[in-house]
mmCIF file of the C-alpha atoms, coordinates in Angstrom:
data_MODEL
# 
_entry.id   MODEL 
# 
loop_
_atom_site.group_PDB 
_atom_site.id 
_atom_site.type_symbol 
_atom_site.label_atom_id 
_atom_site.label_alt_id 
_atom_site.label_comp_id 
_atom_site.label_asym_id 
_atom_site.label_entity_id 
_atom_site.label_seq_id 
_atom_site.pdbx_PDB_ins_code 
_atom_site.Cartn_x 
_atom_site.Cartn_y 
_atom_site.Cartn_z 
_atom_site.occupancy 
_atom_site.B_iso_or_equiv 
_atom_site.pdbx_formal_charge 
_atom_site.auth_seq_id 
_atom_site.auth_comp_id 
_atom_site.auth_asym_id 
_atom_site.auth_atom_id 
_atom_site.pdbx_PDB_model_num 
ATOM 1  C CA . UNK A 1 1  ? -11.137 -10.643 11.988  1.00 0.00 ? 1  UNK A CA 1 
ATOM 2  C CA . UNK A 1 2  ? -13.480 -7.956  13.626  1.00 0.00 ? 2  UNK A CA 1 
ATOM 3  C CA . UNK A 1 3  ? -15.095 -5.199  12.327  1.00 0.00 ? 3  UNK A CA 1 
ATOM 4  C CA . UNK A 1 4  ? -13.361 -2.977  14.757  1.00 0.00 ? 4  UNK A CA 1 
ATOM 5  C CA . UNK A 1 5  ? -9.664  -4.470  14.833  1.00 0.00 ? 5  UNK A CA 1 
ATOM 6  C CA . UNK A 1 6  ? -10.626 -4.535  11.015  1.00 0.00 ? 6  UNK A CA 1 
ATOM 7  C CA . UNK A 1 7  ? -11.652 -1.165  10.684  1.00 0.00 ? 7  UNK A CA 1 
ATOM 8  C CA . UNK A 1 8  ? -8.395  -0.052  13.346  1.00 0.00 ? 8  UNK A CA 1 
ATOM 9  C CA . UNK A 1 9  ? -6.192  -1.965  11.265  1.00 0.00 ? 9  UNK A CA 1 
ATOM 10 C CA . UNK A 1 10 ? -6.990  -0.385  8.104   1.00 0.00 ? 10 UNK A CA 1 
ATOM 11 C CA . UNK A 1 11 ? -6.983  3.283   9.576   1.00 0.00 ? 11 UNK A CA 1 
ATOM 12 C CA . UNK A 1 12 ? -3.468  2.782   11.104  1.00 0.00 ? 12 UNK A CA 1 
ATOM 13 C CA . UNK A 1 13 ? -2.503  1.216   7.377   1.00 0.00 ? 13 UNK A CA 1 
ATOM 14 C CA . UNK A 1 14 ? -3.978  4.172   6.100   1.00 0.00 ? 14 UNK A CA 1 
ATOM 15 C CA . UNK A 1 15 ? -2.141  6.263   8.048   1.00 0.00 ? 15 UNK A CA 1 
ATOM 16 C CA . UNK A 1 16 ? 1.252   4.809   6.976   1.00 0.00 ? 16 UNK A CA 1 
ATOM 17 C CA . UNK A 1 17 ? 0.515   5.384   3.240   1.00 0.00 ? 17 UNK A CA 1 
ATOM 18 C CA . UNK A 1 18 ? -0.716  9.182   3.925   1.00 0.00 ? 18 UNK A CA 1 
ATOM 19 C CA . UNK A 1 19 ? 3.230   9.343   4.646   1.00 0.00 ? 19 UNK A CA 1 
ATOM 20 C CA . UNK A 1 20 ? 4.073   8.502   1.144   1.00 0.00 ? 20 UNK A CA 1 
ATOM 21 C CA . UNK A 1 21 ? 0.798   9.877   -0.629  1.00 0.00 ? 21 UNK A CA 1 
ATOM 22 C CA . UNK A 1 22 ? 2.179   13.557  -1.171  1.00 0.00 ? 22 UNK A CA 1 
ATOM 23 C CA . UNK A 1 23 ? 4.840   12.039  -3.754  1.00 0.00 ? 23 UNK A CA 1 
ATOM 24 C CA . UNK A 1 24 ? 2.659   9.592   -5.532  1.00 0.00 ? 24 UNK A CA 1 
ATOM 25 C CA . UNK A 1 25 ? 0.103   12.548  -5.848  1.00 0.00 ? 25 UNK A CA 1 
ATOM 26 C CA . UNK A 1 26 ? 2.927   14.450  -7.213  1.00 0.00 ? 26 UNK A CA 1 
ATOM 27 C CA . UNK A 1 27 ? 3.649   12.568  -10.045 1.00 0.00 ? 27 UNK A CA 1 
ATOM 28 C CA . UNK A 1 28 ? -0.367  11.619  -10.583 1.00 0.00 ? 28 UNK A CA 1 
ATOM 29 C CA . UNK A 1 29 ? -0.410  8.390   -8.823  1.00 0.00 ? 29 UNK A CA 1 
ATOM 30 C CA . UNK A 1 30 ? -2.449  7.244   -5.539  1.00 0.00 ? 30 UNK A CA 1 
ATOM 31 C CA . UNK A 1 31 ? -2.139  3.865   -3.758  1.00 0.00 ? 31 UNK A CA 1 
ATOM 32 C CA . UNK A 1 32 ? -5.301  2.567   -2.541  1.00 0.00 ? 32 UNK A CA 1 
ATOM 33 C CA . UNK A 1 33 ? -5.958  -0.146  0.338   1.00 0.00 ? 33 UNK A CA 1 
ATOM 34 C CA . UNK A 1 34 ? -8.360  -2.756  -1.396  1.00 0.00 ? 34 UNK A CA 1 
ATOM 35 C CA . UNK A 1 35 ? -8.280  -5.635  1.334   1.00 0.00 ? 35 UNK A CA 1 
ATOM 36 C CA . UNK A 1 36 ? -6.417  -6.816  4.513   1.00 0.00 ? 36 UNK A CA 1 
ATOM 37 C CA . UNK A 1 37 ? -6.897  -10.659 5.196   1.00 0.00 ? 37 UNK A CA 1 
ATOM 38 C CA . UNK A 1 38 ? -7.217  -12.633 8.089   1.00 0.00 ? 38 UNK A CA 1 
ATOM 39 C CA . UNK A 1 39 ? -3.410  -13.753 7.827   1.00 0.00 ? 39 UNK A CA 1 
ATOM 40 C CA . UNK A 1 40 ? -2.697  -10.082 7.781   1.00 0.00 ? 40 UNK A CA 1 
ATOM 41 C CA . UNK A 1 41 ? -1.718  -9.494  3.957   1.00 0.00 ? 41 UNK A CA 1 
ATOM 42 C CA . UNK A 1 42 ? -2.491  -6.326  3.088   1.00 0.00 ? 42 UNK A CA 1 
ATOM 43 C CA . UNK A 1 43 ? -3.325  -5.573  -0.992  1.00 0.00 ? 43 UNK A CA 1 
ATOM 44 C CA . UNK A 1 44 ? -2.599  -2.316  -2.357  1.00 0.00 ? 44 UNK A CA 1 
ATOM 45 C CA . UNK A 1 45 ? -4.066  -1.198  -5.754  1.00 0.00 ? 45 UNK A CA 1 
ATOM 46 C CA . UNK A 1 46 ? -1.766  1.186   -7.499  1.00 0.00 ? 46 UNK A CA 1 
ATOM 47 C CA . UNK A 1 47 ? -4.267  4.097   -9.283  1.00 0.00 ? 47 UNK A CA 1 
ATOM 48 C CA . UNK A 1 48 ? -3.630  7.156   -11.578 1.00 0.00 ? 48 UNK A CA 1 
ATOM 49 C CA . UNK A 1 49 ? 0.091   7.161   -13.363 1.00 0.00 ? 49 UNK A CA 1 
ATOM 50 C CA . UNK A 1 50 ? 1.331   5.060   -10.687 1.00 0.00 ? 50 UNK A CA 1 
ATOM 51 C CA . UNK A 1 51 ? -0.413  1.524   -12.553 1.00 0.00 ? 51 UNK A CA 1 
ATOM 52 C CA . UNK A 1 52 ? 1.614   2.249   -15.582 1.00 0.00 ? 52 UNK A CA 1 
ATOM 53 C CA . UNK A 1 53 ? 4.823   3.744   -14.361 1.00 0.00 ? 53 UNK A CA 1 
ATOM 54 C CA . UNK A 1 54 ? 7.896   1.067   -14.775 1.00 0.00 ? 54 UNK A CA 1 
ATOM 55 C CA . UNK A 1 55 ? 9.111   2.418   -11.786 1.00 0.00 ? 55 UNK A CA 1 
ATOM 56 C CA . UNK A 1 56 ? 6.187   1.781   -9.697  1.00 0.00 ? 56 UNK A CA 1 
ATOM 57 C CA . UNK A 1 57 ? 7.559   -1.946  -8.361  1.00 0.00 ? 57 UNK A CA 1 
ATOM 58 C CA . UNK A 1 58 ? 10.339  0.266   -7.035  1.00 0.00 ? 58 UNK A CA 1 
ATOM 59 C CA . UNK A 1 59 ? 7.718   2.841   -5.140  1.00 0.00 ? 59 UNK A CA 1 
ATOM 60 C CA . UNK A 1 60 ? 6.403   -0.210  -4.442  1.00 0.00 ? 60 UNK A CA 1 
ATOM 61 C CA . UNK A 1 61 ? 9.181   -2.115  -2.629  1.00 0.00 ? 61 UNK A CA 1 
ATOM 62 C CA . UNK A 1 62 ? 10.827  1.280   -1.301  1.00 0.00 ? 62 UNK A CA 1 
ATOM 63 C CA . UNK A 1 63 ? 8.275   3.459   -0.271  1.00 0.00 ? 63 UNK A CA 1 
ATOM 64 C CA . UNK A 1 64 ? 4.706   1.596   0.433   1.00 0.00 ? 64 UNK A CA 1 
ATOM 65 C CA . UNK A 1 65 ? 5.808   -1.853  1.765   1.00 0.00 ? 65 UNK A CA 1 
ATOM 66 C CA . UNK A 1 66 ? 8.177   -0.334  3.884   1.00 0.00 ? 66 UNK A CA 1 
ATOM 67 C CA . UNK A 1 67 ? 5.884   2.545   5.128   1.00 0.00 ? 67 UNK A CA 1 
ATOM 68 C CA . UNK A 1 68 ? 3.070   -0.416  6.313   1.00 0.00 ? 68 UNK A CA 1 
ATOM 69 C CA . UNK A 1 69 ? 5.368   -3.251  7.984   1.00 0.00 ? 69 UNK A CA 1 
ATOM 70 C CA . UNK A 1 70 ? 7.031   -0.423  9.747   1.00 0.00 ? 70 UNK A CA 1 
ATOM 71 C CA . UNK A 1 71 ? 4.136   1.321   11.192  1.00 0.00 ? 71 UNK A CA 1 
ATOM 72 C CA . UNK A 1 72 ? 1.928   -1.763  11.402  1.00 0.00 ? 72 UNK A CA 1 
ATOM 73 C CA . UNK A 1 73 ? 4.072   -4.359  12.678  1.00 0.00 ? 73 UNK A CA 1 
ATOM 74 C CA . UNK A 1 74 ? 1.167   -6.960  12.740  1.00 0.00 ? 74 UNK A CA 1 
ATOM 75 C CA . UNK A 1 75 ? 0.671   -7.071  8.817   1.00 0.00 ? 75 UNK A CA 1 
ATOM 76 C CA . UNK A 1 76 ? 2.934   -9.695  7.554   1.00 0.00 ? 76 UNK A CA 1 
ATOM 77 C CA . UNK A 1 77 ? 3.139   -9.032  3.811   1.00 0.00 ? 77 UNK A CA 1 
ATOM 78 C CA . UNK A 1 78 ? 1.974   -6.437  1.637   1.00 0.00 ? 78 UNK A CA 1 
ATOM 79 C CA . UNK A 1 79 ? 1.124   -7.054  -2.203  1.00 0.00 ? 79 UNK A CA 1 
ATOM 80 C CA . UNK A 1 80 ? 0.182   -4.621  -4.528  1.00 0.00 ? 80 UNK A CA 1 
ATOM 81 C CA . UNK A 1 81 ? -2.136  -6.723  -6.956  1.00 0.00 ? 81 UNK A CA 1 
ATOM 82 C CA . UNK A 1 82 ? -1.335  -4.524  -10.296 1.00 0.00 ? 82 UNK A CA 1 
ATOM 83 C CA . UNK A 1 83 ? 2.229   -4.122  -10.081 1.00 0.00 ? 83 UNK A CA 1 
ATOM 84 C CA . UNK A 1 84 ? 4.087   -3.300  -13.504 1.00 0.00 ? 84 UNK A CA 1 
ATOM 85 C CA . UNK A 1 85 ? 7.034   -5.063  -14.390 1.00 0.00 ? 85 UNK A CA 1 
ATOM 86 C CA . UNK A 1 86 ? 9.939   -2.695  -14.864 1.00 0.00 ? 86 UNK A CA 1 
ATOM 87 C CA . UNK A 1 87 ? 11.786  -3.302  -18.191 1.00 0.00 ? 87 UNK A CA 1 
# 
């Protein structure tokens, strides 16, 4: 991918998570972008109380996911690579 659809790409996924930032923040959390590949996958690294809360697969699902594929139609799947299994 290019540096500058690269670097467009990630500011427009950026964008979609400052939508649900405020609430993670909230509660202690943050979400941050670590890398979008070239098939479009973005991965997510859940920071701050947000990597150990059991609800975060639901914040996950509900609130990030949903906030990128809507606002950045070209990313195909988003994965958040430290995801805590609710219990």
């Amino acid at each position: 991918m290019e540096t500058l659809q690269a670097d467009s790409l990630k500011a427009r996924v950026e964008t979609a998570l400052n939508s649900i930032r405020p609430y993670l923040e909230a509660d202690g959390g943050n979400v941050a972008v670590k890398e979008i590949t070239d098939d479009m996958t973005v991965r997510l690294e859940l920071v701050g109380s947000c990597s150990s809360c059991p609800m975060s697969t639901m914040t996950f699902k509900a609130g990030l996911e949903e906030a990128i594929l809507k606002s950045v139609p070209e990313i195909k799947k988003v994965e958040a690579i430290n995801l805590t299994p609710a219990y």
